[in-house]
Steps between C-alpha positions, in 0.01 A plus 500: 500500500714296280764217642809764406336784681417315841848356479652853462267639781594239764892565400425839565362455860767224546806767421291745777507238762872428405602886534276522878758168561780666327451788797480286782795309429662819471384636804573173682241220677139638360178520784143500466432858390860607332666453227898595449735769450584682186728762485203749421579893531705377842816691326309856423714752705316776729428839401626792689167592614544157695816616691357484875661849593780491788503154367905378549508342244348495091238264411621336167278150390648173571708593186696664782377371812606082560769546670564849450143529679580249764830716605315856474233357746752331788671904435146673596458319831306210302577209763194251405255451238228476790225689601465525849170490743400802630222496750211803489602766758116540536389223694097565453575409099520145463403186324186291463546352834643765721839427417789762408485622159822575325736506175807408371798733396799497280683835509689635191693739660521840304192404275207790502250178308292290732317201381195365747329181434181431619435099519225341376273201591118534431270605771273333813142681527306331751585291866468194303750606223716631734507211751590262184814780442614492843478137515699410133708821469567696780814664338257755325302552827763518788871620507591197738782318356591727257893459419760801600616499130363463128629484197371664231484413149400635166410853516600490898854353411808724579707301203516697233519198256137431642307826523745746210308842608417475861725275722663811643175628657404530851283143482199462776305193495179551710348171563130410444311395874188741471275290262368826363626588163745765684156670579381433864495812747338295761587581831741318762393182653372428815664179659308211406579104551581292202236227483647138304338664186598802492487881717240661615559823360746603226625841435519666102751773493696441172483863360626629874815266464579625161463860703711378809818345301516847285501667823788245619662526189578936602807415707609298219519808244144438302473871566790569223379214225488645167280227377265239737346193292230352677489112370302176513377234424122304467331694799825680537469677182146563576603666793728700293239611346267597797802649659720693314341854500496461877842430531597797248288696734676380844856590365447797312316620861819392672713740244642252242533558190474151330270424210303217645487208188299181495576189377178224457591135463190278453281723728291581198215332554142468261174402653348152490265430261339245650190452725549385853316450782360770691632314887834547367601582848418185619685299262854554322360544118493865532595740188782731577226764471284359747838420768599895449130625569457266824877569610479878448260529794657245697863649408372892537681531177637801394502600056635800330268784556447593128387107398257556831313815388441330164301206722214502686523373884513121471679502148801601634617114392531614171857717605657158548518464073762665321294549192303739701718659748731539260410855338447617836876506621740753418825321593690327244398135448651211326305178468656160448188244408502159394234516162404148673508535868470165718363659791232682312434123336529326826213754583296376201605141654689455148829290589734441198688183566222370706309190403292650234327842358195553276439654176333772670826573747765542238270740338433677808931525550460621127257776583687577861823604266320746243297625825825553668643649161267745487512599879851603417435695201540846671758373753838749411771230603409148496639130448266248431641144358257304352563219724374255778630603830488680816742793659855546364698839619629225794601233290861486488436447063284786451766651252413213330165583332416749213277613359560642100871402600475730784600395825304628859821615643576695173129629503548586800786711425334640256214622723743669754696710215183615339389605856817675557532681185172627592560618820788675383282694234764273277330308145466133570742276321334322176532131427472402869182337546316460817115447369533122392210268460541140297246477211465127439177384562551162754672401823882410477522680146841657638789313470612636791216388737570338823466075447192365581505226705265212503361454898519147480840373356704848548559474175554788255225494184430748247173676455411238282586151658346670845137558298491165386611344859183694589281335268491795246545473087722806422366451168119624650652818710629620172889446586533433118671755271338352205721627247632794720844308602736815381288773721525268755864435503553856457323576824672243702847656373385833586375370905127557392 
């Protein structure tokens, strides 16, 4: 590579970094895992189709809706932008540790769309891992100290400015204490004392509390929705996934008429490629593989029937992975999937922004996005930025990131007209695109990928300057363009 090419290459890179810093001084004071706010699709205007019906008022884009919006949602009854805690009426449902189970609610009065959010936050699969939970974060195991009120943001926002299609839904947050993957159907607890460790027993009954606030929800008017979407994120969105054709089932027994949708953020997991121990229960370097196949006993978990006719007894596990429960569900999916996931590289203990990373890593992060790539070839709606991160439907910038100068939220969009038009025996708009998946070949190659941020200083770095603080030549990895600087810069304008 001659002296003029390199030079051009690192400009290149350079003007990426400065467009991620470009966004998060737009979008204000930048953190770990975001980067800013760019005006995106955020001004696309709804459909018809996404007219809530007996809705009081229309449900124009922010084009419409500041404080237009504002004054339309004070008329409906709108007096907060909280969701409030609501307690399980059935008291034998609860969390890890006996506790109530619950969820959060904002009403939209009139509106016949419900959003539910399942929250995520890994897994426990043994008394040990479990202990260690209780101990460091009891949030996701017990609903003791939970606050009356949330806020949601992102996709859970009611500000239109925020979340353009769905901030006037009905909005339930359902919050994560089961340490199942939404799965367990383990029965109620007997009393037991709480030793200095830990409990002696714990109690798995995610999938019945997804069951329990839908049956909560009746008095509420879920019976009348026109349209459910079933969310989350990390083990949230996996739970989407194991869920959703039981919740389409539950309502459509109880008379309603929605379509049940489902909406995966980073619950899209691939198995780990390497070799661990076989004691992985004794120690806390298990796969995700090996957690699901201990927990599932321990967790009586509960998968789709149609993935668990496919598997023989004991390979059950194998539901958990979208790539192959995926053909098995009939309900509309969407999947939003970092090409370069942290959590599935924190699984391969591969930290970017740690203290260093071998040759053999960064090609294994290479390999995880074509892998991932090609998981989501047969996918029907899909976004999938070629980028470093984790989660982003709850992140108050997620109309921030494109991908082929699409944003999510206008994807999104996109997604929900198409589904319409079809349910309405109607032909499905053209030039609104929905299946989007970044071609570039590396981490970060989207300019509008969240800032990474080095774990030691805080300090923002590009691709680039964070390989080399790792001990890495670029050079070797084959970040050189060697000759290819106008492709390059054309796929950087065009956001991969």
């Amino acid at each position: 590579m001659n002296v003029l090419g390199r030079i051009a290459f690192f400009l290149l890179l350079g003007g990426i970094w400065a467009q991620n810093n470009r966004n998060a001084k737009a979008g204000g004071k930048s953190s770990k895992r975001t980067g800013g706010i760019q005006a995106g699709d955020a001004g696309q205007s709804a459909p018809a189709a996404d007219v809530p019906a007996g809705s009081s008022r229309s449900t124009g884009g922010p084009a419409e809706s500041g404080q237009e919006g504002a004054a339309g949602a004070r008329a409906a009854g709108q007096q907060t932008d909280d969701m409030r805690l609501h307690f399980l009426r059935n008291v034998q449902v609860t969390c890890n540790d006996g506790t109530a189970a619950g969820f959060y609610l904002k009403e939209f009065r009139g509106s016949r769309r419900w959003l539910l959010f399942l929250e995520g936050g890994w897994c426990c699969y043994s008394k040990e891992t479990c202990d260690s939970r209780y101990q460091n974060i009891p949030r996701l195991m017990s609903s003791t100290g939970w606050p009356q009120t949330r806020r949601g943001t992102g996709l859970l926002s009611s500000q239109a400015e925020e979340n353009p299609h769905w901030y006037n839904a009905n909005i339930v947050f359902i919050p994560y204490c089961s340490s199942d993957v939404w799965s367990g159907t383990g029965p109620a607890p007997t009393p037991a004392p709480r030793t200095r460790q830990g409990r002696e027993k714990y109690t798995f009954m995610g999938s019945l509390i997804i069951r329990e606030v839908i049956k909560d929800l009746i008095p509420k008017g879920i019976k009348l929705a026109k349209v459910v979407l079933l969310s989350g994120t990390s083990a949230g969105g996996t739970g989407v996934l194991l869920n959703i054709e039981r919740v389409a089932s539950q309502l459509e027994q109880l008379g309603a008429e929605a379509q049940v949708r489902g909406l995966v953020d980073s619950g899209w997991f691939l198995e780990s490629k390497q070799q661990r121990s076989p004691n992985c229960p004794e120690t806390v370097s298990c796969s995700p593989e090996d957690a699901i196949k201990i927990g599932l006993r321990l967790w009586n978990g509960a998968v789709p029937d149609r993935c668990w006719q496919l598997y023989k007894r004991g390979e059950e596990w194998q539901c958990f992975f979208g790539h192959r429960l995926y053909s098995t569900l009939t309900s509309p999916l969407f999947i939003v999937q970092w090409l370069f996931d942290e959590e599935q590289l924190r699984g391969e203990n591969i930290y970017l922004g740690g203290q260093s990373l071998s040759e053999e890593q960064w090609q294994y992060m290479q390999n995880l996005g074509l892998e991932l790539k090609n998981s989501l070839r047969d996918v029907t709606a899909v976004f999938a930025p070629s980028c470093l991160s984790h989660t982003v439907i709850t992140k108050s910038n997620w109309i921030s990131f494109q991908v082929k100068g699409v944003s999510l939220p206008r994807a999104l969009h996109c997604w929900d007209r198409s589904l319409e038009a079809t349910r309405n025996n109607r032909t499905p708009a053209k030039g609104c695109p929905f299946h989007l998946v970044d071609t570039c070949q590396w981490p970060q190659c989207n300019p509008t990928c969240p800032a990474l941020v080095d774990r030691a200083t805080q300090q923002e770095l590009t691709l680039l300057q964070m390989l080399v603080a790792m001990g890495l030549d670029p050079q070797r990895l084959g970040l050189d363009p060697q000759g290819d600087a106008d492709s390059l810069v054309s796929m950087v304008s065009n956001g991969g």
